[in-house]
N, C-alpha and C positions, 0 to 999 in steps of 0.2 A: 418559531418556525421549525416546522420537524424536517431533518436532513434524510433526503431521498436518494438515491439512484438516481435518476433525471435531475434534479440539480447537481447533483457532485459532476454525473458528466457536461453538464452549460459551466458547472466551474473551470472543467477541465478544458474546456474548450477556449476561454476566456483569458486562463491565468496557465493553461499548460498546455499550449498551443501544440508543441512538437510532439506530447504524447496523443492528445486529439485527433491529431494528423496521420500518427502510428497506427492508433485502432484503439488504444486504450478505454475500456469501458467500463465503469460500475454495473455488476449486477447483481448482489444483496447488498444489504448494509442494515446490519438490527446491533444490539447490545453487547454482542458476543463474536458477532463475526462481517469479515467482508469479503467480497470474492469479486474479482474484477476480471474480463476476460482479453486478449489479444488477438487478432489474427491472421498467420503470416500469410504476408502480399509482397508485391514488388518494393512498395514504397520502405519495409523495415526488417529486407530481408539484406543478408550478408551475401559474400561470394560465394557461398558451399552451396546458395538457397535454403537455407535455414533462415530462423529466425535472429536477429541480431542480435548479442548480448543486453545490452542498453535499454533495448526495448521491453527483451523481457523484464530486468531491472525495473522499469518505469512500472510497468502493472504492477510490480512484485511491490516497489515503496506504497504506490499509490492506495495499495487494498489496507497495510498497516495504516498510512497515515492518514486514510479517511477515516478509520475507528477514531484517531487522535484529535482531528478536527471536531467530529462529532458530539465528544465526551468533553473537549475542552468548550465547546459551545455551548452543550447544557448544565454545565459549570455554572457557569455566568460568571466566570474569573478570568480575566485577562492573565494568559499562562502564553508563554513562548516556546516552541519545539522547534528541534532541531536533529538530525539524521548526525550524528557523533561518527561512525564506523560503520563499517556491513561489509558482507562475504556473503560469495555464492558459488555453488558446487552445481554442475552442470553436467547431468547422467543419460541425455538422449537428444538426440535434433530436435528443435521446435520449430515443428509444422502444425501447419492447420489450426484449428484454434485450442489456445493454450487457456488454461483457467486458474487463474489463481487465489486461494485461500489463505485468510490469516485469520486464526479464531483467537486471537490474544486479547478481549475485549477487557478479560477480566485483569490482565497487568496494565493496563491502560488506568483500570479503575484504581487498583490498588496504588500505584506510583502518582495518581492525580490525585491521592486524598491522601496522602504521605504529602505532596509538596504544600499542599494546601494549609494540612498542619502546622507544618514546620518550618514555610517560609522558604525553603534549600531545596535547591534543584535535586532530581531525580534522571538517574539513567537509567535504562532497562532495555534488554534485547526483546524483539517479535520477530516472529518466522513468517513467511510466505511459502507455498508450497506452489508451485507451478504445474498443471497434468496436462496430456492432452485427448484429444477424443476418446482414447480409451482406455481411460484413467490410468497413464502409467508416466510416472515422475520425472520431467523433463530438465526443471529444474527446484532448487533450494535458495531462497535467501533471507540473509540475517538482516535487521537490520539494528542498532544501538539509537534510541530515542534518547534524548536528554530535554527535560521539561522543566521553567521554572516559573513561579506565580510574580507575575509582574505587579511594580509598585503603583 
């Protein structure tokens, strides 16, 4: 079963209640990249009226680790991930709707047929880029994946 947009968001809905709730939403998802979008409301805004850190965090994992889910799925290997570390640098208020990109599909690839090889987990950083309406960088986050192929 090919992973879409409308199922990652019924997953998210299901398994990641409080970003569902946010606004958190997939809207690509291919080989290469994902882009998930957010947007501020009353329900995940802070006291400045901005957007609240957290939440933007949530889209920003969510577009990384839906590449991960994806590529560990058409694996057909029981692989474990897990978010090791992450940083994020925050250059503008996020209002309105935010969009987030992560085009790492290809370290996803390389780090998933490294562990597969070799039996030994693999870490590797992906980026999320955050913009909003007009296209200008609201936020940055890192995020350190650690993956290894289960016995």
């Amino acid at each position: 079963m090919k992973m879409t947009p409308s199922k990652l968001n019924t997953f998210t809905m299901f398994k990641l209640p409080s970003a569902f709730l946010c606004g958190v939403r997939t809207k690509v998802l291919n080989e290469a990249q994902c882009i998930t979008t957010v947007k501020h409301k009353w329900i995940n805004q802070n006291p400045f009226k901005s957007m609240f850190w957290a939440v933007q965090g949530m889209a920003a994992e969510f577009s990384t680790g839906a590449i991960m889910i994806t590529k560990i799925k058409n694996s057909g290997k029981k692989v474990s991930m897990l978010v090791t570390s992450n940083n994020a640098t925050f250059t503008k208020k996020a209002t309105g709707k935010i969009t987030f990109v992560c085009n790492d599909g290809a370290k996803v690839d390389a780090a998933l047929a490294e562990a597969i090889k070799t039996g030994e987990g693999q870490a590797f950083w992906m980026q999320s880029i955050g913009t909003n309406k007009d296209g200008v960088v609201v936020s940055t986050f890192n995020f350190e994946w650690s993956i290894k192929v289960k016995n």
